[in-house]
N, C-alpha and C positions, 0 to 999 in steps of 0.2 A: 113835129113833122112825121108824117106818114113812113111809113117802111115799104120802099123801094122794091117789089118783087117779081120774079122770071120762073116762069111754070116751063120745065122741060121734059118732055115726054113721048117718045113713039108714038103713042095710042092716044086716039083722040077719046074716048072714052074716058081714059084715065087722065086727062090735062082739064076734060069737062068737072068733070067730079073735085080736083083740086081747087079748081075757079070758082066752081057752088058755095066751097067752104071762105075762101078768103073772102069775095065779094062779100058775106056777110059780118066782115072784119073790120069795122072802120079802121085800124090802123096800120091796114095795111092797103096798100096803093098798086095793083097788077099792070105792070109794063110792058107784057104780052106772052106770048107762048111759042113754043120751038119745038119740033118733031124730031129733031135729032142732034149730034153735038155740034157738028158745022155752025149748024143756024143758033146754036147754043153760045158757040165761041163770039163770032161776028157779033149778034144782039149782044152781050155782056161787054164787051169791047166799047161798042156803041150806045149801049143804056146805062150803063152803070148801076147797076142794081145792088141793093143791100143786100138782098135775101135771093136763094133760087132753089125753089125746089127740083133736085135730079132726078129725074131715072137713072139708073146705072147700066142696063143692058139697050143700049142704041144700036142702029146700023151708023156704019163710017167710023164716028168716034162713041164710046161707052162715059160712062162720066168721069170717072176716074183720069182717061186719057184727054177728057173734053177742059176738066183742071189743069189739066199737064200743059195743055197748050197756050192755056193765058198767060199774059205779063205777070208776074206779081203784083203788080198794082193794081190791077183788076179782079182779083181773085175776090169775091163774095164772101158772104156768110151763107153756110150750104145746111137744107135738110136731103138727104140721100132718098129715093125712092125705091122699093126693089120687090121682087115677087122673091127672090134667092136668100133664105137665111144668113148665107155666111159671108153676103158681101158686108152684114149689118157690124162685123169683127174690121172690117178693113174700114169700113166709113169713121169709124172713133180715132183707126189709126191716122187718118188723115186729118181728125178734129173739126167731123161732123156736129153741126149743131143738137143734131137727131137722124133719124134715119124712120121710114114708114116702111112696116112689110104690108106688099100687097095679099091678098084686101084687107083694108085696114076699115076700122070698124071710125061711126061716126065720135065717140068719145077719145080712141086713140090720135084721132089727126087734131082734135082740140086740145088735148094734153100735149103736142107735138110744138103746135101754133103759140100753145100761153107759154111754154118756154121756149120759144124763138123770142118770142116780142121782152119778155123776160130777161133774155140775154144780152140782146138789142139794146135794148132801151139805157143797160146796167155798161154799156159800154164791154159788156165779155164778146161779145163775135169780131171786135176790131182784134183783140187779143188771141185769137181762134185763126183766124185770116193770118196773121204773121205767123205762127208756128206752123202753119200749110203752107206759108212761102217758103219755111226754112225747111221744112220735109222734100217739097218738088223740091226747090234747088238742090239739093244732097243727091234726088233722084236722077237730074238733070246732069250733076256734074256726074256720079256715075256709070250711066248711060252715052255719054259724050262719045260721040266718036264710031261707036257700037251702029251699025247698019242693016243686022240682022232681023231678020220678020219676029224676032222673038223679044227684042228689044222694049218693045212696049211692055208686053208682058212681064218681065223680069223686072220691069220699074215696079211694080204694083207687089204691094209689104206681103210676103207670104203666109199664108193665112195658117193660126197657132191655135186656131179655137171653131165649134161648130156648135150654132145652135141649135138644140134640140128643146122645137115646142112639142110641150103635153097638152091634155085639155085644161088644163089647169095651172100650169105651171113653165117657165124655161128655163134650161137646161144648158150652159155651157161644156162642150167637151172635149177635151183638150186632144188635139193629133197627136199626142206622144203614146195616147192611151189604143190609139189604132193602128191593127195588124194590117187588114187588108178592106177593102170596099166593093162592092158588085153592084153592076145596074139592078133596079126591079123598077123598072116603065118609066112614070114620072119622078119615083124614088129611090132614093138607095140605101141598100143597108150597108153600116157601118161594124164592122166586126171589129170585137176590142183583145187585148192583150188577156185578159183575166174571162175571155170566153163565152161577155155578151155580146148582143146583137140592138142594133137600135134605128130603126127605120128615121130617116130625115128627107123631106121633102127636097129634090132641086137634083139637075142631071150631073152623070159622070164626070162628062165634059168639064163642066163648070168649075167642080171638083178639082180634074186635074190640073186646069191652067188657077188654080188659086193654090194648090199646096205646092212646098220646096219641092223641085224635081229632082233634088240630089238624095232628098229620105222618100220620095214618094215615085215610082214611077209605073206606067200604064202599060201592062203585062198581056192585055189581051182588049178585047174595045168593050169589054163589059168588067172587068176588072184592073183594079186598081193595090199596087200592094207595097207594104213599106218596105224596104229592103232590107232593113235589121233583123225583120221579122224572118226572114228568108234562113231553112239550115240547107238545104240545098235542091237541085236542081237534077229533073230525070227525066230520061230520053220518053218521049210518048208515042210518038208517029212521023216520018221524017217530017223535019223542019218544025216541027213543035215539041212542046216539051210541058210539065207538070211542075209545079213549083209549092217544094214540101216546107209549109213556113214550123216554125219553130213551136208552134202549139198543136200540131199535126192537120194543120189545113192542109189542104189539097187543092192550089189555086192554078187555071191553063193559062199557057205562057204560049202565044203567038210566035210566027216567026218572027214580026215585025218589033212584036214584046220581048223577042228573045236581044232583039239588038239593043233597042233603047236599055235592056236590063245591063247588058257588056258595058255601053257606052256608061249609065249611071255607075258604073263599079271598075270604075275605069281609074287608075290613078292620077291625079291630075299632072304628075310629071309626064305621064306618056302622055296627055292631051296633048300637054304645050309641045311635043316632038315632032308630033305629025303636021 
């Protein structure tokens, strides 16, 4: 029997490009295609599909969250799609069958597809499927109860690891090994403990809503800095301040940076009092 599959995608460029390639898959059978996770959820509910290629960055629901929402018993065997290296660390944690960074070249989405059907066929993604119901549900129970806009987010595995592509080679690098981060446009550089520097594709933003925000918190809207790294803290200009981390950076600390850093370093017994 043919493999059941669900092309999910924003861009319709990128849902065309993925269609090119299956269609020339006899065994795999396209049940249609969805621009965001709503119509991601509903079709999957209602197609039942084997396989669904995600995007991860959607409007409404993102993938991650578009998982969250289905039954259990509905949950697929997933490959991850993404333009952002370091969702490609959270896609395994969920037991992604694979994950594709965009643009993915015509050789990597065939090595992606021959172990999908690989896995498929060997009975691994029924196997795959049930340790992603036992992940959401953990995340579910949780979450329960929790009503806060930050809820979603906080469900999603914080992220322990960044890829760094070379032209040659990728590179895992572990967030314990970084002090602090700064925007540069599309990229950012990642500044480490031992005082390199390593440029990695993908924004701030992203950054911060994917690492722990009890070791990681957003000091200024172009930087980001871990707070161990921190020896202390000096007056700049009213309502801002300089933040002298512990290898002698010298990172600015916003007013608004300046709260979120109190609230992060905040004991959690006085949380719970107020």
């Amino acid at each position: 029997m043919k493999i059941k599959t669900l092309i999910v995608d924003d861009e319709a460029i990128a849902r065309d490009r993925v269609r090119r390639f299956l269609t020339a898959e006899p065994d795999i059978e396209i049940l249609g295609e969805c621009r965001n996770g709503r119509e991601a959820v509903a079709a999957i509910k209602k197609l039942r599909p084997d396989l669904v290629f995600l995007d991860i960055q959607m409007p409404q629901l993102d993938g991650f969250e578009t998982l969250a929402a289905l039954d259990p018993a509905d949950l697929p065997a997933v490959v991850f799609v993404t333009a952002f290296d370091q969702y490609a660390i959270q896609a395994f944690v969920v037991h992604a069958l694979d994950y594709l960074l965009k643009p993915f070249s015509d050789e990597r989405f065939q090595a992606a597809l021959d172990r999908v059907i690989r896995h498929v066929r060997a009975g691994h993604a029924e196997a795959l499927v049930l340790q992603m119901q036992a992940l959401l549900a953990r995340v579910t129970s949780k979450d329960a109860g929790d009503t806060s806009s930050s809820a979603a987010s906080r469900s999603k595995p914080a992220l322990d690891r960044i890829v760094l592509r070379g032209s040659n080679r990728v590179r895992l690098l572990p967030v314990e090994q970084i002090s602090w981060i700064e925007a540069d446009g599309t990229y950012v550089k990642l500044h480490t403990r031992e005082g390199g520097v390593h440029l990695h594709r993908g924004l701030l933003g992203s950054l911060d809503a994917s690492l722990d925000p009890r070791r990681f918190v957003r000091v200024h809207r172009s930087h980001l800095v871990r707070v161990d790294a921190i020896a202390r803290l000096e007056a700049y200009a009213k309502g801002s301040y300089v933040a002298i981390l512990t290898d002698g950076s010298r990172v600015p600390v916003s007013r608004e940076g300046h709260a979120r850093l109190k609230e992060a370093l905040e004991p959690p017994e006085a949380s719970r009092r107020r």
